[in-house]
C-alpha positions in Angstrom: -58.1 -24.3 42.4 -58.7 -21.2 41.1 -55.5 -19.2 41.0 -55.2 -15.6 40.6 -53.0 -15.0 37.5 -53.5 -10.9 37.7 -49.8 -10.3 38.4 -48.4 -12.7 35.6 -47.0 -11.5 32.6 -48.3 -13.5 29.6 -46.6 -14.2 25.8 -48.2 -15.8 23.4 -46.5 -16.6 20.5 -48.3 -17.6 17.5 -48.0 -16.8 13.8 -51.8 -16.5 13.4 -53.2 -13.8 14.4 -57.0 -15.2 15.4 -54.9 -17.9 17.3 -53.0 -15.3 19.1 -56.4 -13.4 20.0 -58.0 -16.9 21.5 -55.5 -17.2 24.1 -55.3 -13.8 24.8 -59.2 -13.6 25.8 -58.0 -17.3 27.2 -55.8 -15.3 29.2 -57.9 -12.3 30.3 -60.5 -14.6 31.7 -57.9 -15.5 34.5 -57.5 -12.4 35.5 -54.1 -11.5 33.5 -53.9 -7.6 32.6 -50.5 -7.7 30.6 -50.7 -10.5 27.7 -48.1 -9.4 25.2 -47.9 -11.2 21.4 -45.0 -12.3 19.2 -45.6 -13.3 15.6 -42.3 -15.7 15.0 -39.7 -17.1 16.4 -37.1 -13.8 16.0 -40.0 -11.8 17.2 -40.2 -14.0 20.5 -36.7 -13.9 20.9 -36.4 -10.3 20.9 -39.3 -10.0 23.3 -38.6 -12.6 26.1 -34.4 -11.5 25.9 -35.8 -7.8 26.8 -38.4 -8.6 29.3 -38.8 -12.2 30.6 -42.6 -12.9 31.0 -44.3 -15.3 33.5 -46.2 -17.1 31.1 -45.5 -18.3 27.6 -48.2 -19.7 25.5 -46.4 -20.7 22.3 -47.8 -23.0 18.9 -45.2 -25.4 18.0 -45.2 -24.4 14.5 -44.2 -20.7 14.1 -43.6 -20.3 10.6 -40.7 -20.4 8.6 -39.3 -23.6 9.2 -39.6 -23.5 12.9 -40.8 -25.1 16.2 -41.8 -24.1 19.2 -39.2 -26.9 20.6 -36.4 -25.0 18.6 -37.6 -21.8 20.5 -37.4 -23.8 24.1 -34.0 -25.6 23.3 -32.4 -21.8 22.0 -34.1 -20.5 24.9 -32.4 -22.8 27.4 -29.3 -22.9 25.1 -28.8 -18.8 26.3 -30.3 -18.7 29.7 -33.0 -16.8 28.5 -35.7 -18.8 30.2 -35.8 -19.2 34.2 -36.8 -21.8 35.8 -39.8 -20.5 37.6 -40.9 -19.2 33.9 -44.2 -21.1 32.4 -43.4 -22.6 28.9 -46.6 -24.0 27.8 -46.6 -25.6 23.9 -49.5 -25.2 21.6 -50.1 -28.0 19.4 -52.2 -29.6 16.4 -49.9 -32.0 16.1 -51.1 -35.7 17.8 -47.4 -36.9 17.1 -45.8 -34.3 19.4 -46.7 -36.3 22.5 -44.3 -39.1 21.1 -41.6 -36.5 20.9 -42.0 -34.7 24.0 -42.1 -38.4 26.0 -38.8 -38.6 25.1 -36.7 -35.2 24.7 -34.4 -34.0 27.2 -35.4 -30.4 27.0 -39.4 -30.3 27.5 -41.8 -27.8 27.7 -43.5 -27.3 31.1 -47.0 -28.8 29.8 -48.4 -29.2 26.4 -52.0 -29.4 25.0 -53.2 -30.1 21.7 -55.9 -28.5 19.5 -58.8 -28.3 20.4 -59.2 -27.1 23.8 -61.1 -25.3 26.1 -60.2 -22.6 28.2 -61.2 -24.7 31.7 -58.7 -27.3 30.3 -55.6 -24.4 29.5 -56.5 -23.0 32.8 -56.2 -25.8 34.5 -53.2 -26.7 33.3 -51.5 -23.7 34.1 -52.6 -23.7 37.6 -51.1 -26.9 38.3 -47.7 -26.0 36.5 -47.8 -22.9 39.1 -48.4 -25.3 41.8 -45.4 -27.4 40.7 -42.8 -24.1 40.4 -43.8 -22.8 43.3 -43.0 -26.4 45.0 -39.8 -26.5 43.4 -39.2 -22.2 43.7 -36.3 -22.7 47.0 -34.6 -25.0 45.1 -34.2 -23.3 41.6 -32.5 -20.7 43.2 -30.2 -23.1 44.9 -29.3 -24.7 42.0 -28.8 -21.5 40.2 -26.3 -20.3 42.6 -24.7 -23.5 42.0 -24.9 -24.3 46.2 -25.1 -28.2 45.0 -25.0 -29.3 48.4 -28.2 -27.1 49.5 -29.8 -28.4 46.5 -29.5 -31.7 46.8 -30.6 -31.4 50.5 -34.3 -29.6 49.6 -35.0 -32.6 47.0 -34.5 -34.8 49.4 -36.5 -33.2 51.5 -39.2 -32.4 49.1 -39.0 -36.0 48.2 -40.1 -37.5 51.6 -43.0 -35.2 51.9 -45.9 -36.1 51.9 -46.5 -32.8 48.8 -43.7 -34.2 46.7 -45.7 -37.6 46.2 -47.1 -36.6 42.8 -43.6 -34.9 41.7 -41.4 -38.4 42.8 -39.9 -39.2 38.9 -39.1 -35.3 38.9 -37.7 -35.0 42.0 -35.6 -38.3 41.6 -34.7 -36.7 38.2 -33.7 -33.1 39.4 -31.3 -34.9 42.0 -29.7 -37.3 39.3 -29.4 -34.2 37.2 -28.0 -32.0 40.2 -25.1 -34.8 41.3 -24.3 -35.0 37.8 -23.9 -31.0 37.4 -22.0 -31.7 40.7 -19.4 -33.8 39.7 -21.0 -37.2 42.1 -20.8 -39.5 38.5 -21.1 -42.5 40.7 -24.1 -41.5 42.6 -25.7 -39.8 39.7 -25.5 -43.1 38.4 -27.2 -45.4 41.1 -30.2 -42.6 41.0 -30.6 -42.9 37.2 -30.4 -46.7 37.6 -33.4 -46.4 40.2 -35.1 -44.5 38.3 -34.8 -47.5 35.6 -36.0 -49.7 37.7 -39.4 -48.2 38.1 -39.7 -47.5 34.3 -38.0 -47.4 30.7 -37.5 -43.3 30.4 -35.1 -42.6 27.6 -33.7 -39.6 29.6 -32.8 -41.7 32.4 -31.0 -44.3 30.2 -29.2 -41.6 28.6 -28.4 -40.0 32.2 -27.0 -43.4 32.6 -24.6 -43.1 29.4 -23.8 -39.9 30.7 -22.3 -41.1 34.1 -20.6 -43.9 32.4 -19.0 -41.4 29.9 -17.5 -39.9 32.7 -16.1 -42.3 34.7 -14.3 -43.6 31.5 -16.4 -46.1 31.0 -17.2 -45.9 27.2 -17.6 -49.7 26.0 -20.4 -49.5 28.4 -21.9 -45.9 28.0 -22.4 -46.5 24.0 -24.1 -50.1 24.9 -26.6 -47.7 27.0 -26.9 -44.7 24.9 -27.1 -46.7 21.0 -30.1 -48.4 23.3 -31.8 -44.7 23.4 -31.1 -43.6 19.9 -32.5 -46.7 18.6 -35.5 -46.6 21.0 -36.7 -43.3 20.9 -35.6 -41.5 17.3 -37.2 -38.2 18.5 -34.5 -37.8 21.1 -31.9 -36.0 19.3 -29.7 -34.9 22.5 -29.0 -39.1 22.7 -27.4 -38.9 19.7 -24.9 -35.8 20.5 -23.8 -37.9 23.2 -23.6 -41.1 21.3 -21.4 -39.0 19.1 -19.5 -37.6 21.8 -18.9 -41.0 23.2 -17.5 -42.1 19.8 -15.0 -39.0 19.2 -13.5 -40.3 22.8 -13.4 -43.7 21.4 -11.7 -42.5 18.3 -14.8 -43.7 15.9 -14.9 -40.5 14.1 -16.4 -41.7 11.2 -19.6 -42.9 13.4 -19.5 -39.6 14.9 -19.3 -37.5 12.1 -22.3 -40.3 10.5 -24.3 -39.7 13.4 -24.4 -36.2 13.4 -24.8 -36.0 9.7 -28.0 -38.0 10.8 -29.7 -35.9 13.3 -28.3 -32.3 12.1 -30.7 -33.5 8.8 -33.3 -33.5 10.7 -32.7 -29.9 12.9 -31.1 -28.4 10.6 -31.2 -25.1 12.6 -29.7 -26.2 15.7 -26.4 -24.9 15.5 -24.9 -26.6 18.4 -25.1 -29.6 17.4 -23.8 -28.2 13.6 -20.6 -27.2 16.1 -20.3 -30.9 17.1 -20.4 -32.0 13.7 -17.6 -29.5 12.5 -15.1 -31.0 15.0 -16.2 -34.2 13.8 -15.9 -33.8 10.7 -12.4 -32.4 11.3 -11.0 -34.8 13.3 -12.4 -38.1 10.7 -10.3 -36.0 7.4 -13.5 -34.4 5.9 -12.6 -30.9 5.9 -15.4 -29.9 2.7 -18.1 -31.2 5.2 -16.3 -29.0 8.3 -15.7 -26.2 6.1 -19.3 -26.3 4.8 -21.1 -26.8 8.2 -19.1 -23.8 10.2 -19.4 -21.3 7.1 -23.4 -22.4 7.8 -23.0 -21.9 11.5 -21.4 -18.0 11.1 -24.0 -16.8 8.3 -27.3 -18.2 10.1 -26.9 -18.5 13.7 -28.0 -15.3 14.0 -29.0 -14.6 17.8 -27.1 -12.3 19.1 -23.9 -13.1 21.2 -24.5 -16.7 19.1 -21.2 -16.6 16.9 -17.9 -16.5 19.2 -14.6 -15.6 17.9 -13.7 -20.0 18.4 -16.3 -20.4 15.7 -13.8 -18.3 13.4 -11.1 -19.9 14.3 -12.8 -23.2 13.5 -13.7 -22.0 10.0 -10.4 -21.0 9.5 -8.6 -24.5 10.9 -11.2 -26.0 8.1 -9.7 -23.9 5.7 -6.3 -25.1 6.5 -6.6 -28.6 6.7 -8.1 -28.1 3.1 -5.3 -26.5 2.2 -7.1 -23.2 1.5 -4.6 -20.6 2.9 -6.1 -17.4 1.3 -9.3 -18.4 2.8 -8.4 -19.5 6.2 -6.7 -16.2 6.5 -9.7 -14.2 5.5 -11.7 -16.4 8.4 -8.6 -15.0 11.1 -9.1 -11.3 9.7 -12.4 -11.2 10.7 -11.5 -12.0 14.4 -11.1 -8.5 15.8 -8.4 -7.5 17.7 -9.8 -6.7 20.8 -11.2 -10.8 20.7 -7.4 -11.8 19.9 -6.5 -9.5 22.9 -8.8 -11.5 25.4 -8.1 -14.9 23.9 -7.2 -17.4 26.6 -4.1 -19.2 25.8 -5.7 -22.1 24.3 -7.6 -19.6 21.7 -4.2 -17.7 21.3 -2.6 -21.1 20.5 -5.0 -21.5 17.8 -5.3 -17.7 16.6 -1.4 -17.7 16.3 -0.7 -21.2 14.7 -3.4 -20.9 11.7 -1.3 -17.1 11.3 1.4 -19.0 10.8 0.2 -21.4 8.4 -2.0 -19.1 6.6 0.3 -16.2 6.3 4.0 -16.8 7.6 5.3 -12.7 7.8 2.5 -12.4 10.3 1.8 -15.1 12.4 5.2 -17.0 12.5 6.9 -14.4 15.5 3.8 -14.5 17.7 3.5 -18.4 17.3 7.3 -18.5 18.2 6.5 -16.4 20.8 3.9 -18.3 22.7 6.5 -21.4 21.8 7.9 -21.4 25.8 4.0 -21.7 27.1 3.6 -24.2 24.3 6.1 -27.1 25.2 4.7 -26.9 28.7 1.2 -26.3 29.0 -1.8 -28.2 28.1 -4.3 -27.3 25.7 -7.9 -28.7 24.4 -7.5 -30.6 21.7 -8.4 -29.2 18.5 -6.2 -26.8 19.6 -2.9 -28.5 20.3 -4.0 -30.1 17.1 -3.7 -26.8 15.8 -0.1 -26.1 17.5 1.1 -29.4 16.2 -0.1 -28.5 12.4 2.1 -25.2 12.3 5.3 -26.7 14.4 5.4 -29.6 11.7 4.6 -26.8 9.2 8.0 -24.7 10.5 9.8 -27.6 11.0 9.8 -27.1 14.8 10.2 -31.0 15.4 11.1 -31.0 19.0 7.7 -29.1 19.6 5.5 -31.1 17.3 6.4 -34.0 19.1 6.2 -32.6 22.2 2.4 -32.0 21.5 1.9 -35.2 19.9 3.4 -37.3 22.7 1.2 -35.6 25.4 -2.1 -36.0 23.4 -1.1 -39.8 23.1 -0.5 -39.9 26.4 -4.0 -38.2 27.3 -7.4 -38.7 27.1 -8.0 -37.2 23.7 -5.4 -39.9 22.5 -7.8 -41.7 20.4 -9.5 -39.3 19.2 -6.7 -37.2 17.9 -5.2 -40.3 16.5 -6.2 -40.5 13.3 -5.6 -36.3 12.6 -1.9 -36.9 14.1 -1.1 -39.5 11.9 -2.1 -37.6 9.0 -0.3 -34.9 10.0 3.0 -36.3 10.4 2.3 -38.2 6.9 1.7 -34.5 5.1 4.9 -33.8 6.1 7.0 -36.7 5.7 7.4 -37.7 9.3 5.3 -40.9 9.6 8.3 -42.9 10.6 9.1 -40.5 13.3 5.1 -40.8 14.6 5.1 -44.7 14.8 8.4 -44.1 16.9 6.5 -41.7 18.9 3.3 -43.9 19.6 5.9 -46.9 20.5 7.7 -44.7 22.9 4.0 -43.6 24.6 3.0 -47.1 24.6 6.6 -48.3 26.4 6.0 -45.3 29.3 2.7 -46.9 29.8 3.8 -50.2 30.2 6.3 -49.4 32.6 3.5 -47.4 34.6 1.4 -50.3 35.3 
């Protein structure tokens, strides 16, 4: 094959510096004349944020408590990594090719200690093969033209070149129709795939579709199939936990993310997850704990949003720590409050009045019209329905109680209304509530 690899950028990252030499003279040999070097994992950050390279060579332990697979999921987490970008892992370790069978978010290629340089080569000229196959549709996809998308797979996929790429292919369309809003279809391609093989992803595809369409009895049958299977596959357990917040399990959710965020204890996404979790089952020290975590150490830049503060603060609250929850909203500056959506402003403005009634109770009154009329996520309606009960505003705590029942966060918010109303005396008035709900929804069908 042979391919000329003068024009391609190279990074290795390695924290070992003859390691870091090898591939370089590795990379040299193809003909590359720009072969830059990171040390760590902040170092590769830095490098590949400021000037995306064609080709990254990277170990899979970098030092420090991290991965290379940590680097590729905060990577893809940012959009820091295109998808016509080589990501090649570097490994020692025998075991990884258990964990990289069954992940979501894989590395292009991966070869373990020792190699030779025909062997890295060679592997890198087929993964250039393979992007420049799959070049007219990445930028498709990118520009989010689904329709033109789906229409090159399906091309690629009955040529006579897309033969060796048929599970990818088949995988990329499932994918694309899911990103696409086509549940149903997504859902006959992932079961196809099925039928040609057991791949976790495609199971978990499955529990996807399902989650969607509603259909969560039979979405956690699929995806408690994955976890149980394939251990290394820690995006099946976010979903399973998703899938058990909708089902109103919090305590599952909240013990299932405990699980896995034990085991990555650096992916702070998941650590999000687990906050709202945590929040919604009654364990505030675990929610407080994990977000306080979240806004010291996810440290890439951008990484900590102004929501994060206002989920640090709302853990504050619910544990009754007013001074503390009001320090959390002082740190959201006011150019953030400014450009809040309503939703955020909701939030922002009930904690205020919670945490510190001179300041926040007129701008919460003030957002009251937009309030009885408008829906909201709901960890933040949760948020408008702590302060109304808090002010005594019963016509609008009930107003956001009865349309959260009535919705499809109603089982998940269940458990955090209820306690609510029983904080402030009103438990009689909630069971009159959820009987009223239940009555309109009777009469409906």
């Amino acid at each position: 094959m042979n391919m000329d690899f003068t024009d391609k950028r190279f990074l290795v990252i390695d924290d070992q510096a003859m390691a870091r030499e090898a591939l370089r003279s590795i990379a040299q040999t193809a003909g590359a004349f720009s072969v830059e070097f990171a040390c760590n994992y902040q170092d590769a950050i830095f490098r590949i944020r400021n000037n995306t390279p064609d080709v990254i060579l990277c170990d899979y332990m970098l030092g420090d408590g991290r991965s290379g697979q940590q680097l590729l999921e905060e990577l893809r987490r940012f959009k820091l990594l295109p998808d016509e970008t080589i990501f090649m892992m570097v490994t020692g370790e025998q075991s990884y090719e258990q964990v990289v069978s069954a992940v979501e978010l894989v590395p292009d290629d991966y070869i373990i200690k020792p190699f030779s340089p025909d062997k890295l080569l060679l592997r890198l000229e087929r993964i250039l093969v393979k992007k420049a196959f799959f070049a007219d549709y990445y930028k498709e996809r990118r520009k989010q033209e689904f329709a033109r998308a789906l229409a090159l797979l399906e091309t690629k996929l009955n040529s006579t070149a897309g033969r060796g790429y048929r599970f990818e292919i088949m995988r990329q369309k499932a994918e694309t129709l899911l990103a696409s809003g086509h549940n149903t279809a997504a859902e006959a391609l992932y079961r196809g795939i099925l039928d040609a093989g057991e791949f976790p992803w495609a199971r978990a595809g499955i529990a996807r579709t399902l989650q969607r369409q509603n259909r969560l009895d039979e979405a956690r049958h699929e995806i408690e199939r994955v976890v149980a299977s394939t251990p290394y596959y820690f995006d099946a357990f976010d979903v399973k936990a998703t899938i058990c917040l909708a089902q109103g399990d919090t305590d599952e959710a909240q013990q299932v993310l405990e699980q896995v965020a034990r085991k990555t204890p650096r992916n702070y996404l998941r650590k999000r997850l687990l906050a709202e979790a945590a929040s919604l089952n009654g364990d505030t020290e675990t929610a407080r704990a994990v977000m306080s975590d979240v806004i010291a150490n996810d440290n890439m830049p951008g990484a900590v949003l102004a929501e994060d503060r206002l989920a640090l603060a709302r853990s504050h609250v619910a544990h009754d720590d007013r001074i503390a929850g009001e320090a959390a909203l002082i740190g959201i500056r006011d150019s953030e409050v400014q450009n809040f959506s309503l939703d955020n402003q909701s939030s922002y403005a009930a904690l205020l009045a919670i945490c510190c009634p001179e300041r926040g109770k007129k701008k919460f009154i003030g957002l009251r019209p937009a309030l009885m009329s408008t829906e909201l996520a709901i960890m933040n309606r949760l948020d408008v329905l702590h302060a109304a009960l808090y002010l005594n505003d019963a016509e609008l705590a009930d107003r956001q109680a009865e349309s959260m029942m009535a919705g499809p966060d109603a089982k998940s918010a269940f458990s955090a209304m209820r306690k609510l109303y029983a904080l402030y005396g009103r438990e009689v008035d909630f069971r009159e509530l959820q009987k009223q709900v239940a009555l309109r929804r009777i009469h409906h069908t």
